[in-house]
C-alpha positions as CSV (number, residue, x, y, z in Angstrom):
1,X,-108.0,54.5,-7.2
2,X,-104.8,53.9,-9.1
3,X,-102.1,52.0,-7.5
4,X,-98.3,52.9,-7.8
5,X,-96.0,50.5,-8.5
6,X,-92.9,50.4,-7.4
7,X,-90.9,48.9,-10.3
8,X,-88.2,46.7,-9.2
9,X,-84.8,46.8,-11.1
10,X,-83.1,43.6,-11.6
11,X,-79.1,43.7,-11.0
12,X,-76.8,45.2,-13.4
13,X,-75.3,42.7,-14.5
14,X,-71.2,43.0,-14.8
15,X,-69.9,43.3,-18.4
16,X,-66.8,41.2,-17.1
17,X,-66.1,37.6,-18.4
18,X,-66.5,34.7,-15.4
19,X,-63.6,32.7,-15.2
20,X,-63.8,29.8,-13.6
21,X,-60.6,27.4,-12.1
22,X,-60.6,24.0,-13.7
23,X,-60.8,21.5,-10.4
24,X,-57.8,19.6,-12.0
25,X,-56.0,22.9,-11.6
26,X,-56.6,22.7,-7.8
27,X,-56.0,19.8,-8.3
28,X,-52.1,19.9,-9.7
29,X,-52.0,23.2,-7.6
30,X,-52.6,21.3,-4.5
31,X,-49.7,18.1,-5.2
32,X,-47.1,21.2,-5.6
33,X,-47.9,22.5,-2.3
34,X,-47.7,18.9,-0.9
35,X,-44.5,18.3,-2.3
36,X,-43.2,21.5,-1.1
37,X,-43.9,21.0,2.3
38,X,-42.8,17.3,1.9
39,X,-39.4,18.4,0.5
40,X,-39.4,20.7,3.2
41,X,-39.4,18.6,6.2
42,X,-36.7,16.0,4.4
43,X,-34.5,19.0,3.8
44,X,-35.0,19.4,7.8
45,X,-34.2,16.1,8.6
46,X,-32.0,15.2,6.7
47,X,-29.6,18.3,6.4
48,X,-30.7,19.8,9.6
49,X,-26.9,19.1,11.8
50,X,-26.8,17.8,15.3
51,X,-24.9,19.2,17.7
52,X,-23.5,16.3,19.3
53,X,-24.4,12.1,18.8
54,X,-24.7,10.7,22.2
55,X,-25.4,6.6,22.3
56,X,-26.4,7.2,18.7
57,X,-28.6,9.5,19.3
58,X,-28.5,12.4,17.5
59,X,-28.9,15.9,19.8
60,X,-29.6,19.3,17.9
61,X,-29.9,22.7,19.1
62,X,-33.5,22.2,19.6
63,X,-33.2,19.6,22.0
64,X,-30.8,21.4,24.4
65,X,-32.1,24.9,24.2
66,X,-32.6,24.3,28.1
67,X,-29.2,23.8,28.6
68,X,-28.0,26.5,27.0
69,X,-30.8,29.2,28.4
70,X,-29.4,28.1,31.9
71,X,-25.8,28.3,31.0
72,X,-26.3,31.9,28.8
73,X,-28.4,33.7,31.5
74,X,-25.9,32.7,34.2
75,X,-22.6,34.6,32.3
76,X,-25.0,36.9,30.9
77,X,-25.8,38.2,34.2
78,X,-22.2,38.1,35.4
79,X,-21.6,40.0,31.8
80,X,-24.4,43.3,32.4
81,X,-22.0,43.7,35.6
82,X,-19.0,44.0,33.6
83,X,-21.0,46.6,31.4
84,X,-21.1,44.3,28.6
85,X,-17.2,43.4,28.2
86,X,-17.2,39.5,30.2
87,X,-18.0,37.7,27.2
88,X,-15.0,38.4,25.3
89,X,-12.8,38.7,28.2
90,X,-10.2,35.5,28.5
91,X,-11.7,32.7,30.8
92,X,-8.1,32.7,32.4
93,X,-5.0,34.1,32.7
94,X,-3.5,30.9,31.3
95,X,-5.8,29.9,28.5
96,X,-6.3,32.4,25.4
97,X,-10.3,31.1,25.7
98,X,-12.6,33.6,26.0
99,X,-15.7,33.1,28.1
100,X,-17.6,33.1,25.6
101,X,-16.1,29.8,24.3
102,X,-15.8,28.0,27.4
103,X,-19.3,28.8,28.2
104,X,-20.5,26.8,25.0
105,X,-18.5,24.2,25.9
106,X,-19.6,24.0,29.3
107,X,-22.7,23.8,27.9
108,X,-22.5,21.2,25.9
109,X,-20.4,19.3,28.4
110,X,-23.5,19.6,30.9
111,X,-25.7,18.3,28.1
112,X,-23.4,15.3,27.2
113,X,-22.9,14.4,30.9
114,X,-26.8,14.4,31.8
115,X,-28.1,12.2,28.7
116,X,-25.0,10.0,29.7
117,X,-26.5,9.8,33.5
118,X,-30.5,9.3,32.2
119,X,-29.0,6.9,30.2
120,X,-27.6,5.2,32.9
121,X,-30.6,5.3,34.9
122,X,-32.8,4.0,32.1
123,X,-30.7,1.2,32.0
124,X,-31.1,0.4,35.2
125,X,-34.7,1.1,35.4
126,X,-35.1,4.0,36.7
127,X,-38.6,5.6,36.7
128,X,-40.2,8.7,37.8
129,X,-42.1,8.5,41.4
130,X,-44.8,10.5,41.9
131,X,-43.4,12.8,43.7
132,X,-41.5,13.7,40.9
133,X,-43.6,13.7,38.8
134,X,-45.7,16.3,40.8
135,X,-42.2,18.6,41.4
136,X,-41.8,18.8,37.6
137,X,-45.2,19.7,36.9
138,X,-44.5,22.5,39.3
139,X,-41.3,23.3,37.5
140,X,-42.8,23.1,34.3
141,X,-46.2,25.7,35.6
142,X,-43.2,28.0,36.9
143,X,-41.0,28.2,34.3
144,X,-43.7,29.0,32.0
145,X,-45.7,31.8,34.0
146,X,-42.1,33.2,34.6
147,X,-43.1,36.6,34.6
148,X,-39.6,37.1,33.4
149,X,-39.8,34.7,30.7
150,X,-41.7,36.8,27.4
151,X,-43.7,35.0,24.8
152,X,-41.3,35.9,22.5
153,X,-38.2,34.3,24.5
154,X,-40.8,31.1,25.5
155,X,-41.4,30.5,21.5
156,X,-38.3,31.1,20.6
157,X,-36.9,28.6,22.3
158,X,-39.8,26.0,21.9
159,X,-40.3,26.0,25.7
160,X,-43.8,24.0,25.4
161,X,-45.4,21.8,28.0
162,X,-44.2,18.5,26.3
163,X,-40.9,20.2,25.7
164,X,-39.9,21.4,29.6
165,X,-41.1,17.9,30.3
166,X,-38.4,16.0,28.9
167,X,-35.9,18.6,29.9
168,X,-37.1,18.2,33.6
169,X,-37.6,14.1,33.3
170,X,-33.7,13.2,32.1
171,X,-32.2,15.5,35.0
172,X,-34.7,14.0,37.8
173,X,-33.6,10.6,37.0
174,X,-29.9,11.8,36.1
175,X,-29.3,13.3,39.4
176,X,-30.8,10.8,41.3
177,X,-28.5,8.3,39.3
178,X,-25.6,10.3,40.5
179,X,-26.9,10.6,44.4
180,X,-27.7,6.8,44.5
181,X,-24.1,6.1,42.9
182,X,-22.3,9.1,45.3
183,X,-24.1,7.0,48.0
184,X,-21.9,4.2,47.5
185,X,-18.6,5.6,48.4
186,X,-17.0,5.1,51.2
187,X,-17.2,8.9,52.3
188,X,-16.9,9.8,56.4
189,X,-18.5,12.9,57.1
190,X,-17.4,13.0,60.3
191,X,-14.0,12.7,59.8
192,X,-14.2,16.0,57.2
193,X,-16.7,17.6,60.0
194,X,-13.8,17.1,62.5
195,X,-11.2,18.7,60.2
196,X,-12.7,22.2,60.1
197,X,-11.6,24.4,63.6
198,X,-15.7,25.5,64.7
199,X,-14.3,28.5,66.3
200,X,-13.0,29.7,62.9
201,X,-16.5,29.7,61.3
202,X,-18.6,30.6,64.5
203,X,-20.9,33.3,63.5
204,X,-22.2,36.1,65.1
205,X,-25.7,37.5,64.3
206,X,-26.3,41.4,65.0
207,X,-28.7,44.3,64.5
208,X,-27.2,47.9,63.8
209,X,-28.8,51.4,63.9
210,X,-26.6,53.9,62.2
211,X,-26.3,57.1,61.5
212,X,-23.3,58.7,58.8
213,X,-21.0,61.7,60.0
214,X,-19.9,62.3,56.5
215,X,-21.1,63.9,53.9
216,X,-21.0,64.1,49.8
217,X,-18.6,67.0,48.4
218,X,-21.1,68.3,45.6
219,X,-17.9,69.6,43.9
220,X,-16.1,66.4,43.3
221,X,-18.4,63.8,45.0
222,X,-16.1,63.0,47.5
223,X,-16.7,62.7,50.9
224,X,-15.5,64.9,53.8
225,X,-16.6,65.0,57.3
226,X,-20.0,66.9,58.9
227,X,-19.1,70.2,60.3
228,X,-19.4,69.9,64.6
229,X,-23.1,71.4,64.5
230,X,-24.0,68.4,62.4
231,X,-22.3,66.3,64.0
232,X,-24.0,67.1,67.4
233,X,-27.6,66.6,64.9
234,X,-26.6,63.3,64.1
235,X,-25.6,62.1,67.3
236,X,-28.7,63.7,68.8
237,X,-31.1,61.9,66.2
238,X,-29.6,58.4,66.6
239,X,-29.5,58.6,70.8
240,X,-33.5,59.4,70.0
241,X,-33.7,56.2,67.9
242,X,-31.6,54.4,71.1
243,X,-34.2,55.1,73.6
244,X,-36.8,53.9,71.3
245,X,-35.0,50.9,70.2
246,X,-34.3,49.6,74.0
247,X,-38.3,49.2,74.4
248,X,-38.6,47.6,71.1
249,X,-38.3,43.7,70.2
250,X,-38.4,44.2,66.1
251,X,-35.8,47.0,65.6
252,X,-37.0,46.3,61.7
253,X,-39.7,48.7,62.2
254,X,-37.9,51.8,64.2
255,X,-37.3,53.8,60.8
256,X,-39.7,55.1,58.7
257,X,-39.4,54.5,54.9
258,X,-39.2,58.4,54.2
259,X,-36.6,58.5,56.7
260,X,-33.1,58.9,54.6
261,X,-30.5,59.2,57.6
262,X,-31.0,56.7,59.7
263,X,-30.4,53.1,58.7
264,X,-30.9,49.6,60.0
265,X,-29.6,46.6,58.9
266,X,-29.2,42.9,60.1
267,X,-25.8,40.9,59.1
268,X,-23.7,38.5,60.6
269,X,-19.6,37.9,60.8
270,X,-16.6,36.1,62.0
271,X,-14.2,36.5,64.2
272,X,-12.1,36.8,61.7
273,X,-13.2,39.5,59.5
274,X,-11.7,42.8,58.5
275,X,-14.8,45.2,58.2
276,X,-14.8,46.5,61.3
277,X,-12.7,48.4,63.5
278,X,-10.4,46.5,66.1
279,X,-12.3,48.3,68.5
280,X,-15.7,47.6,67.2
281,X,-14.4,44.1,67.0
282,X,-13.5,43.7,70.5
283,X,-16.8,45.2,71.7
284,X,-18.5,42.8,69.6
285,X,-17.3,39.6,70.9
286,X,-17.5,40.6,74.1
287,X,-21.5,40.9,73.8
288,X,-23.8,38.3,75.4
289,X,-27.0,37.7,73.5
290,X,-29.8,40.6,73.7
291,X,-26.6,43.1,74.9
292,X,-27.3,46.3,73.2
293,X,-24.1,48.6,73.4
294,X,-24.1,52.7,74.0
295,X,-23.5,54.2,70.7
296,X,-20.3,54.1,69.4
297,X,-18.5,56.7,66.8
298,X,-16.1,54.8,64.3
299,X,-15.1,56.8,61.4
300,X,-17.8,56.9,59.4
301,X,-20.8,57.2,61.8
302,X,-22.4,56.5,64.4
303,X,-23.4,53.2,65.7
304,X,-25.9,51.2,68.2
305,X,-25.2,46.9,68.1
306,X,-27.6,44.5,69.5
307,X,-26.1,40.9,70.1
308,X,-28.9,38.4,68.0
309,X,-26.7,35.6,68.4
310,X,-22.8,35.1,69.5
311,X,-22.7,30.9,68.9
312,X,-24.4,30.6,65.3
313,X,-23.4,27.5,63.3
314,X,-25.0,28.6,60.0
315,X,-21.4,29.2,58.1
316,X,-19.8,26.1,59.9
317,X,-22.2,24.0,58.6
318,X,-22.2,25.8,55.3
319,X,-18.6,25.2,55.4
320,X,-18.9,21.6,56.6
321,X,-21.6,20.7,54.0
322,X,-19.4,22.3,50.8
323,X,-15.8,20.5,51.7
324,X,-18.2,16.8,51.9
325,X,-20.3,17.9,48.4
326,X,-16.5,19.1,46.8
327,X,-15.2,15.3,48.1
328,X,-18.2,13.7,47.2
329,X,-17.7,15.5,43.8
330,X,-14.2,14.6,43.1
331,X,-15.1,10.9,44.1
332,X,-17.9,10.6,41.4
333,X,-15.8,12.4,38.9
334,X,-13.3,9.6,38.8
335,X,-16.3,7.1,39.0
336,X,-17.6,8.6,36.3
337,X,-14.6,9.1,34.3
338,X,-13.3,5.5,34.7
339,X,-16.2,3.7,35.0
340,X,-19.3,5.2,33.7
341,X,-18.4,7.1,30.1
342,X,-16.5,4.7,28.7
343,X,-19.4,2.8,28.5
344,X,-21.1,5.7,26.6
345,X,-20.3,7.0,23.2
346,X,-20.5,10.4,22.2
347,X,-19.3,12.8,19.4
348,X,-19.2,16.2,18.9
349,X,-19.9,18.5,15.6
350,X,-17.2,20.6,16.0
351,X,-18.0,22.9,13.2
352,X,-21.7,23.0,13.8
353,X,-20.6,23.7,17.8
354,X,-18.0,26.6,16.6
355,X,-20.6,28.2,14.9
356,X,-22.4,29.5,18.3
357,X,-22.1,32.2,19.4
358,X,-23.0,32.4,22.9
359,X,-25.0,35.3,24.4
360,X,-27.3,35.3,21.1
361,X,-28.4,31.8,21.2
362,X,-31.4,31.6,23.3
363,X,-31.4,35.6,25.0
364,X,-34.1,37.7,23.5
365,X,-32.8,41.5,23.2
């Protein structure tokens, strides 16, 4: 029996000439690249411009784009309110400075002052304990799973690991500098504690229910007063949510989230302050803890007040605690001024600096 054969064709071969790359041609190709990247990074370094020289150190935009982030995102926030307009709005009535430009300075400023403090504290032998070290790490791990914080913006601005590090290192040991140094003067609390009247910044803590007896004009959006028939609905619906609320401890939970008449809120005030009604007013500080009063109609609606509490200290304190910061400020400030920068030296690149423009420096659109 004959066998078939499969015949098996060998590979056309191409018709094209092989050309082969001399090695020395890698070779020579490879040096060029070298070179390039070599000239590269001495271009960097050596006509890259710092920003400012502090100590003789030399501080470039890289090294402070930290700074900056914290400084643009603060104005920048104050600058959507505006619609987009605070930037190039005068910082002041007096100055022809926009904000734009004193926020760069500020900036810088804030930069210059905190390598002047680490400085300081290196000096002195300041080291991190550990736990600071631990509170930076958590810094760091925040900052960079900032939900608010995209890739793009993180490698933008080169916030790495290593980077948020360093940022977070100088302004532990900086501030402690400053507390340890504030610490030193001779500051009595008590005496500014005793300057500031407690009755003036006594605050009282209250729960409202209320209910509007006005409505929106679809015409020309103003408003204009419910008819009597809704008037007597509204009244009706909030003297329901009265006997309710009497029984119940946590008036937080009286109104439904699909309910879009009747509110609730929790807020405090002074003695002193204007948002209410003289009447209102009177009834207010008249209220013992736990007092809930019957409803009362001011001009806008309908209301029902439970007293939380008449005696709270929180704003005294507040108050108490900023006038001993804003002394203990303007005492380190002349420390500082007299004693501690001119043992420093700094310089700024002016030209380099009035190049920035603020706003488009570290934001991502």
């Amino acid at each position: 029996m004959n066998k078939s054969k499969k015949a098996i064709k060998s590979p056309l071969k191409s018709n094209k000439k092989q050309f082969t790359i001399n090695p020395i041609v890698w070779i020579v190709i490879g040096a060029i690249l070298g070179l390039a990247l070599i000239v590269g990074i001495l271009f960097d370094q050596l006509y890259k411009t710092p920003l400012v020289t502090i100590d003789e150190e030399k501080y470039y935009m890289e090294d402070m784009t930290y700074q900056f982030y914290t400084t643009e995102s603060t104005y920048n926030y104050i600058n959507q309110l505006y619609g987009g307009s605070y930037w190039d709005m005068p910082y002041s009535e007096s100055s022809d400075m926009t904000v734009r430009e004193y926020a760069k300075l500020e900036a810088i400023n804030n930069v210059v002052f905190e390598i002047i403090l680490y400085n300081e504290a290196k000096s002195k032998g300041y080291t991190l304990t550990q736990e600071e070290l631990d509170k930076i790490d958590e810094n760091i791990n925040a900052t960079l799973n900032n939900m608010e914080l995209s890739e793009e913006f993180i490698k933008k601005n080169g916030f790495t690991a290593e980077y948020l590090k360093d940022v977070f290192t100088k302004n532990t040991l900086a501030s402690r500098y400053k507390r340890d140094v504030i610490d030193t003067f001779d500051i009595d609390d008590d005496a500014i504690k005793a300057e500031i009247n407690y009755d003036e910044y006594r605050q009282y803590n209250i729960e409202q229910l209320y209910i509007s007896t006005q409505k929106t004009n679809e015409e020309d959006s103003s408003q204009e007063a419910l008819n009597e028939d809704e008037k007597k609905a509204a009244l009706d619906k909030i003297t329901a949510l009265k006997e309710k609320a009497i029984a119940t401890e946590d008036w937080s939970t009286l109104i439904s989230e699909d309910e879009e008449e009747l509110k609730y809120r929790s807020r405090n005030f002074l003695s002193t302050d204007t948002n209410f009604s003289e009447s209102l007013m009177n009834t207010m500080l008249a209220m013992e803890n736990g007092d809930i009063t019957e409803i009362i109609e001011e001009e806008d609606g309908y209301y029902v007040i439970r007293m939380i509490d008449n005696n709270s200290s929180e704003t005294y304190d507040r108050t108490v605690d900023e006038a001993i910061t804003k002394k203990e400020e303007e005492a380190f400030s002349k420390e500082y001024t007299g004693n501690i920068l001119p043992k420093h030296t700094y310089k700024l690149n002016n030209k380099a600096i009035g190049n920035l423009r603020m706003g488009r420096i570290t934001l991502v659109d």
